[in-house]
C-alpha positions as CSV (number, residue, x, y, z in Angstrom):
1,X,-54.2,-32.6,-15.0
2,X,-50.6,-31.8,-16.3
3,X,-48.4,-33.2,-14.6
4,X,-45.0,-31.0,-13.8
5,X,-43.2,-34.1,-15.5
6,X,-44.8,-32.9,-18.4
7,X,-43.6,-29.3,-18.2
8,X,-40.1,-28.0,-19.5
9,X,-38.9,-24.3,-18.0
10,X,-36.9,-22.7,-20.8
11,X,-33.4,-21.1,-19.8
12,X,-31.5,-19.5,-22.9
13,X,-27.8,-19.4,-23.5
14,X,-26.7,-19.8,-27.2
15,X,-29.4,-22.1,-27.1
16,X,-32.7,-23.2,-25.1
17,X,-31.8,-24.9,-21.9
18,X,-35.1,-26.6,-20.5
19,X,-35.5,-28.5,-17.4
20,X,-38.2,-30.8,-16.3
21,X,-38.7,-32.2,-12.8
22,X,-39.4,-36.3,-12.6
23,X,-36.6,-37.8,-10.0
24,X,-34.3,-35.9,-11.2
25,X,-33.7,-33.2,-14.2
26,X,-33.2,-33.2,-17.9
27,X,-31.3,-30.8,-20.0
28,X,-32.8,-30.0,-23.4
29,X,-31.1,-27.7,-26.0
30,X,-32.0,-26.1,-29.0
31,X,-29.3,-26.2,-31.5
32,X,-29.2,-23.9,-34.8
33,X,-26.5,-24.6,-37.5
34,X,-25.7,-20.8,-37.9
35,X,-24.4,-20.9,-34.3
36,X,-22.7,-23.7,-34.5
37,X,-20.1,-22.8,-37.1
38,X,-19.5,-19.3,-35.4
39,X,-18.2,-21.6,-32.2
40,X,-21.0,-20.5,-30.2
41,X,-21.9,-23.7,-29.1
42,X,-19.0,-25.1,-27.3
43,X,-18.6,-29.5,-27.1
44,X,-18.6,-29.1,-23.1
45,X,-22.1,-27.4,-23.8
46,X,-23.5,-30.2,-26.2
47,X,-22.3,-33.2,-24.1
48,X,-24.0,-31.7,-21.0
49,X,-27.3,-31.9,-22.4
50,X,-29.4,-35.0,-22.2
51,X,-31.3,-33.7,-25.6
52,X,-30.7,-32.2,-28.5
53,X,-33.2,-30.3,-31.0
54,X,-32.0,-29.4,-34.0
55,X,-34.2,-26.5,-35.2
56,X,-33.9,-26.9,-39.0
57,X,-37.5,-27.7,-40.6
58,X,-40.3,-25.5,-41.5
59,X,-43.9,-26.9,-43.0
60,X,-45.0,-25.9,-45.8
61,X,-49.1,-25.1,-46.3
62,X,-49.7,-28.6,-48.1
63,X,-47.1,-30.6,-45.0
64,X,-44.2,-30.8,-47.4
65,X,-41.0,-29.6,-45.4
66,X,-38.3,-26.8,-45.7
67,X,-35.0,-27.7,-44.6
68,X,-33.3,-24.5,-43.3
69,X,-29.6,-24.6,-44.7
70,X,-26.2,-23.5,-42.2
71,X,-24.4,-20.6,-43.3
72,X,-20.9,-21.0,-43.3
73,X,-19.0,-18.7,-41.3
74,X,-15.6,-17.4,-42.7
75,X,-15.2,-20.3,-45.1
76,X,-15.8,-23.0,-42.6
77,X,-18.8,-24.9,-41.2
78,X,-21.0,-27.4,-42.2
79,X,-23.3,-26.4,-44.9
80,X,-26.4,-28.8,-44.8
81,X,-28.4,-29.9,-41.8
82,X,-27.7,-33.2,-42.6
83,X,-24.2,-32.8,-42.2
84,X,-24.8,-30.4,-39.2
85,X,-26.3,-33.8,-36.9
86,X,-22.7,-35.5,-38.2
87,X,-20.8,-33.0,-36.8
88,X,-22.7,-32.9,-33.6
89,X,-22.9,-36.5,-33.4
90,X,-19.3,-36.9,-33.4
91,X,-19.2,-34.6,-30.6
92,X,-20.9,-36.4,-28.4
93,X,-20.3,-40.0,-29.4
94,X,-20.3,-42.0,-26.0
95,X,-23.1,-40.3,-24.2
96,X,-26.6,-40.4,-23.9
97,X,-28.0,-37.7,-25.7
98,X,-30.8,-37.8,-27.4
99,X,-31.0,-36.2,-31.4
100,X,-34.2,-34.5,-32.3
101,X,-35.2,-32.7,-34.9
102,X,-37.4,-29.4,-34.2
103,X,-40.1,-27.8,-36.4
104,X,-40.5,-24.4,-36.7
105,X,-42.2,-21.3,-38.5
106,X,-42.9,-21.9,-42.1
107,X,-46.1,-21.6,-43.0
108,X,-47.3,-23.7,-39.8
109,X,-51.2,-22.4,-39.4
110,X,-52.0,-22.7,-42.9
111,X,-50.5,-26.3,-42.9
112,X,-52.5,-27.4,-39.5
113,X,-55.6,-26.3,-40.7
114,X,-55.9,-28.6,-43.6
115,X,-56.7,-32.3,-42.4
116,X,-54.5,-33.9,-45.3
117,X,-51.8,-31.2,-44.9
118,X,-51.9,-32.3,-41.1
119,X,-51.4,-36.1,-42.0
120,X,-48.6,-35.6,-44.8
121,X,-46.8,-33.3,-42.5
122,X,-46.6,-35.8,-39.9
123,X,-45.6,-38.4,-42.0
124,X,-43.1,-36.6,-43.5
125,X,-41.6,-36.2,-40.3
126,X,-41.7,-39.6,-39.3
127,X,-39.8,-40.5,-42.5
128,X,-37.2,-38.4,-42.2
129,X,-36.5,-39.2,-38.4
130,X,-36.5,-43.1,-39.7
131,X,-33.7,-42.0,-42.5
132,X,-31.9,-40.0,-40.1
133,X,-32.2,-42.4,-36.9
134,X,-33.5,-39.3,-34.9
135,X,-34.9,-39.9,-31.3
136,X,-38.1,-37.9,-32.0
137,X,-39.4,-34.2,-33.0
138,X,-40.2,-30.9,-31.4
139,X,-42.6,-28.9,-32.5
140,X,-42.1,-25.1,-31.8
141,X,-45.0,-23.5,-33.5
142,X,-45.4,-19.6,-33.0
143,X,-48.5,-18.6,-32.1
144,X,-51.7,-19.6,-32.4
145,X,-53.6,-16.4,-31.6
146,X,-57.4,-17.4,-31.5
147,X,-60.0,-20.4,-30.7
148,X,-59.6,-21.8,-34.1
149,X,-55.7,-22.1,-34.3
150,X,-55.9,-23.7,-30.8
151,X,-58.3,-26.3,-32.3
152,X,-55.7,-26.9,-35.8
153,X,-52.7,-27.0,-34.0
154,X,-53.7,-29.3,-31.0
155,X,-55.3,-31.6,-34.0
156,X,-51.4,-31.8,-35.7
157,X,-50.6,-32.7,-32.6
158,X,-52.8,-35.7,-32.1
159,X,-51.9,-36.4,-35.9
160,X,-48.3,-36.2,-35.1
161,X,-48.5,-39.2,-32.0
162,X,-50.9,-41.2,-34.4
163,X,-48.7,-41.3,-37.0
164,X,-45.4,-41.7,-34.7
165,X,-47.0,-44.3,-32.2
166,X,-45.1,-44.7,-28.9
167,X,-41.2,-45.0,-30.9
168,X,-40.4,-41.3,-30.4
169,X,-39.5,-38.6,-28.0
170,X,-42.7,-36.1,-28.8
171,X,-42.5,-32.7,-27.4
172,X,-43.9,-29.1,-27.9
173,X,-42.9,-25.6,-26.9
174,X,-45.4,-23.0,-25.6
175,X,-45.7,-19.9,-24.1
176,X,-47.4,-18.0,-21.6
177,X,-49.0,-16.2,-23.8
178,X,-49.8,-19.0,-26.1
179,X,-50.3,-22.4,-24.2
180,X,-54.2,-23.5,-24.5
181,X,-53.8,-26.7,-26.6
182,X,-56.5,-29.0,-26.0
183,X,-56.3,-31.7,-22.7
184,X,-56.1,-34.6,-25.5
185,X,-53.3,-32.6,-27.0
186,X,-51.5,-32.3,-23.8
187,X,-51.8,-36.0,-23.2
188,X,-50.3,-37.0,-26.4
189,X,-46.9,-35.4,-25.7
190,X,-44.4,-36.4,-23.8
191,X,-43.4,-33.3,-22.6
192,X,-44.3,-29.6,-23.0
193,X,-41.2,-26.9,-22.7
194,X,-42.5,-23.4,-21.5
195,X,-41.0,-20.3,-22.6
196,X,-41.0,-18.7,-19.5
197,X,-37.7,-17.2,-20.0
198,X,-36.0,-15.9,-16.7
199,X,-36.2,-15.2,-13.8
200,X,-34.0,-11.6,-14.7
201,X,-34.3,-8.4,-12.3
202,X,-34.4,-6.7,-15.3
203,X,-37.1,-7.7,-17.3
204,X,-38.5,-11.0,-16.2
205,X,-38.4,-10.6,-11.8
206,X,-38.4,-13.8,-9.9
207,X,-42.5,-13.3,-9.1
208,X,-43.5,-12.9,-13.0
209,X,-41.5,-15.9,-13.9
210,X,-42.8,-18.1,-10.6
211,X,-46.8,-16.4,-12.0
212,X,-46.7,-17.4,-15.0
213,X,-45.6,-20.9,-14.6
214,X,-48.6,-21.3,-12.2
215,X,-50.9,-19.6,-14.6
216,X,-50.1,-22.5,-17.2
217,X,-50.0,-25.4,-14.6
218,X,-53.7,-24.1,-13.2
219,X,-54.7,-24.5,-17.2
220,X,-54.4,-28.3,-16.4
C-alpha cells in the first residue's frame, strides 16, 4: 500500500509548501527564479524549509533538457539557473536543506513515451545533479490524461530510480485528478507530493480537501 510517509500535502505561498508525516514533518518548497528576484521569496522563508526544488528544467521529446532562464527584475537578479542555486545557497549556508532540482512541462509525454528518450532523459538528469551537487530531482509532470500516459510516465519513473540508484532524494508531484501511476512506480519514489491545495472556505472546504486525500490513499 502507500504508505502516508510517502505522501506530501501541498500548501502554496510564493511557493509549494508540502508536508509529509513520518515522526515528525518536512517542509518542501518550490522555488522559481522569476520570484526570487522580485523579493518574493524572503531568506526566513528559504531557511525554514528542509527542501528545496528548483523548478527550472523542461524535457525535450528526444530527453535532452531545457533550462528555463530568470528574468531579471528592474535591473537586478540573477540571470541563469545556475547562478540562481548560488544565490540561494548562500542563503541558507549552515542548515540542512536539501537542493533539488524539479522537472517540469516541456514536451514531457512525448519524451516518456519513447524508451530511449526515457533513458537519455534520466541520465541527463543524473549528470547534471552530479555537476551541480544537487540532493536529487522532482518530477512535476502535468497530466497524464489516459491509460497509456499512465503506463509512459510511471515507466520514466522506474527509469529515473534505475539510472539514479539509491544516491538521491526521488520525488513526484500528483494530483487528484491525475494520480494513477503504477504500484511499482509508487515504490520507486521516495515520496509523492499531492496537489491537494487547501483547505479554503472559498473554493477548496475542509471536507473536499480531507476527500480527496482519502480518494488517493484508498488508490494504494
Amino acid at each position: 500500500m502507500l504508505m502516508l510517509r510517502k505522501i506530501v500535502f501541498f500548501l502554496f505561498v510564493f511557493v509549494g509548501l508540502s508536508l509529509f508525516a513520518q515522526q515528525d514533518y518536512m517542509v518542501s518548497s518550490y522555488v522559481r527564479g522569476n520570484f526570487y528576484n522580485r523579493g518574493r521569496i524572503s531568506t526566513e522563508s528559504l531557511r525554514a524549509s528542509d527542501d528545496l526544488i528548483f523548478l527550472n528544467v523542461h524535457p525535450n521529446k528526444d530527453g535532452s533538457l531545457s533550462f528555463e532562464i530568470p528574468r531579471a527584475f528592474q535591473g537586478k537578479g540573477v540571470t541563469t539557473w545556475e547562478g540562481l542555486i548560488k544565490s540561494v545557497r548562500a542563503k541558507v549556508k549552515g542548515t540542512k536543506v536539501k537542493i533539488r532540482l524539479g522537472a517540469s512541462s516541456g514536451e514531457w509525454k512525448a519524451m516518456v513515451a519513447d524508451e530511449a528518450a526515457r533513458t537519455t532523459f534520466a541520465k541527463n538528469i543524473k549528470t547534471v545533479l552530479e555537476k551541480n551537487k544537487l540532493d536529487g530531482i522532482d518530477l512535476d509532470f502535468e497530466w497524464a490524461e489516459n491509460e497509456k500516459e499512465y503506463k509512459d510516465y510511471s515507466l520514466a519513473i522506474l527509469k529515473m530510480r534505475e539510472v539514479l540508484g539509491n544516491k538521491y532524494l526521488f520525488s513526484v508531484s500528483l494530483h487528484p485528478v491525475c494520480y494513477k501511476i503504477s504500484k511499482e512506480a509508487i515504490e520507486a519514489v521516495d515520496f509523492i507530493s499531492l496537489q491537494c491545495y487547501g483547505p479554503s472556505p472559498v473554493r477548496f472546504p475542509i471536507e473536499k480537501y480531507c476527500s480527496d486525500i482519502q480518494m488517493v490513499l484508498e488508490y494504494g
